[in-house]
N, C-alpha and C positions, 0 to 999 in steps of 0.2 A: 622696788614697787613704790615704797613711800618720795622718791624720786619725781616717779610719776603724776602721784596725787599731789604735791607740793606742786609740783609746776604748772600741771592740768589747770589748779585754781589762780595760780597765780596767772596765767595766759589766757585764760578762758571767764577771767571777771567781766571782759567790759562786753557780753554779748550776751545774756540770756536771762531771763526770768522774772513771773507774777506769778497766776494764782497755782500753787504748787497740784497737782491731782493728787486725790484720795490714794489713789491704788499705789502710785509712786510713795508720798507718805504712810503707807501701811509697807513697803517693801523696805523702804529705808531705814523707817523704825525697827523692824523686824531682826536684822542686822546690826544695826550702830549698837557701838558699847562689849560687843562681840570681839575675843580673843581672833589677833589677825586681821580687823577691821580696822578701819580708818575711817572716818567720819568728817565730814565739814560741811557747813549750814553758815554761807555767808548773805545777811540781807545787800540790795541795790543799795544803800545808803551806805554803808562800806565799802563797797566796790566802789562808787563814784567818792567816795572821800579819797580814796586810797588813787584811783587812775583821772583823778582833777586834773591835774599837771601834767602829765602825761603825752610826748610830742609823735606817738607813731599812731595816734586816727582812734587810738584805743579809748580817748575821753568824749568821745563823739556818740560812742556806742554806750557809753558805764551809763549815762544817764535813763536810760530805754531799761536796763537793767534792774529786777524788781528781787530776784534772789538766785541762788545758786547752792545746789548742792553736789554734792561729791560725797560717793563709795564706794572706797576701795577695798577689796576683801583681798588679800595676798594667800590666802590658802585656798584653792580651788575645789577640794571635799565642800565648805561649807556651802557654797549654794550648789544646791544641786541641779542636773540638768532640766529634769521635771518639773524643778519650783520655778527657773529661770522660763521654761515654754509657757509655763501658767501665766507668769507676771506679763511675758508680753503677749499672748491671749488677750488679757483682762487689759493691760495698754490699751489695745486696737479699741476695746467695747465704750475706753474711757474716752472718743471723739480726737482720739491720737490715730494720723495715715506713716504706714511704713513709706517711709521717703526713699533710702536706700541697703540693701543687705552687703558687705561682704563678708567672705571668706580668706582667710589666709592661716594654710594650716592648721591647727589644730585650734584658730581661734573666728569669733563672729562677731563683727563690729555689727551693730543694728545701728541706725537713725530713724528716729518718729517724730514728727511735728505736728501740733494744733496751731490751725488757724482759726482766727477771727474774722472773717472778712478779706482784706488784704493784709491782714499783720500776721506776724507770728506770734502768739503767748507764749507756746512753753517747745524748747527742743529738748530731744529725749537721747541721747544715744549709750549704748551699751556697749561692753567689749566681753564678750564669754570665751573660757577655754578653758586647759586641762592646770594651768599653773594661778588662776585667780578670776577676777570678775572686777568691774569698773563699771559706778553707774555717774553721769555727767548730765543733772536737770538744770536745763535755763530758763529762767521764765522772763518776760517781759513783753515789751511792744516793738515789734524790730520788722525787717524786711529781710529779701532774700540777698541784697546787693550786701546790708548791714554783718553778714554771716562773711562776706569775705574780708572785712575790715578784723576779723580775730587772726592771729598771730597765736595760732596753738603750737609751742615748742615744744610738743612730745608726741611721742610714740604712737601714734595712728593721729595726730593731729590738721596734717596736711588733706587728709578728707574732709574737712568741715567743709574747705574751700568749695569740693565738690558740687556741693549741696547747689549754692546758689547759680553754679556754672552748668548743671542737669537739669536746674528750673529754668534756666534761660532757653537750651535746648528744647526742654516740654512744651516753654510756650510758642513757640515757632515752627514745632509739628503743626 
């Protein structure tokens, strides 16, 4: 699992994040520092220091990049199913639209994004299930083309791509 979290961040710096949400910030604080938690809280200004150089399309995107957080819970007791329906209840009320749900076995990827207008500020996604929980906040100024430019090399990664290949679909209905 910390496999996971190490790589999520290090693949998933140069696409997401500004103004962090309240509710997200109360879910994350609530957890980090917690036995079996993993915690990371990288600002846009390390991410573009870090993917400056950078030759696969990845520095194109860091600079759009305002923060980044990640957490990782590797014991699946600690958030409960309950807390996890609440947190994305209170998501939706926070002007976050469920983008896409899946399912695969005993786990549920969620995706939620706030727009601005035509930008996206903050992407949301989650991963719930019986062996841990994964929260993944992007914030920033970015587009939907911009979400295919991330190169997630982990384990439910290749979904991000999704996103912007379903909003191209929407708009053509």
């Amino acid at each position: 699992m910390k496999n996971i979290i190490l790589g999520l961040t290090l693949l998933c710096l140069p696409a997401f994040l500004l103004a962090q949400s309240s509710i997200i910030d109360q879910f994350y604080n609530q957890y980090k520092g917690m036995k079996d938690v993993t915690s990371i809280n990288l600002s846009g200004q390390l991410i573009n220091f870090v993917l400056a150089n950078a030759n696969d399309g990845t520095e194109k995107i860091a600079n759009k990049i305002t923060n980044l957080r990640v957490l990782l819970v590797e014991n699946g007791t600690i958030v409960k199913d309950g807390d996890y329906k609440s947190f994305l209840k209170s998501v939706k009320k926070d002007d976050f639209e469920e983008f896409m749900r899946l399912k695969d076995g005993g786990e549920a990827v969620d995706f939620h994004l706030r727009e601005d207008g035509s930008s996206i500020t903050d992407v949301l996604i989650t991963v719930f299930g019986d062996d841990g929980f994964v929260l993944l906040s992007l914030e920033g100024s970015f587009n939907y083309d911009d979400l295919e430019e991330l190169n997630l090399n982990i384990e439910g990664g290749e979904h991000i791509k999704k996103i912007s290949k379903r909003k191209k679909k929407m708009d053509r209905a």
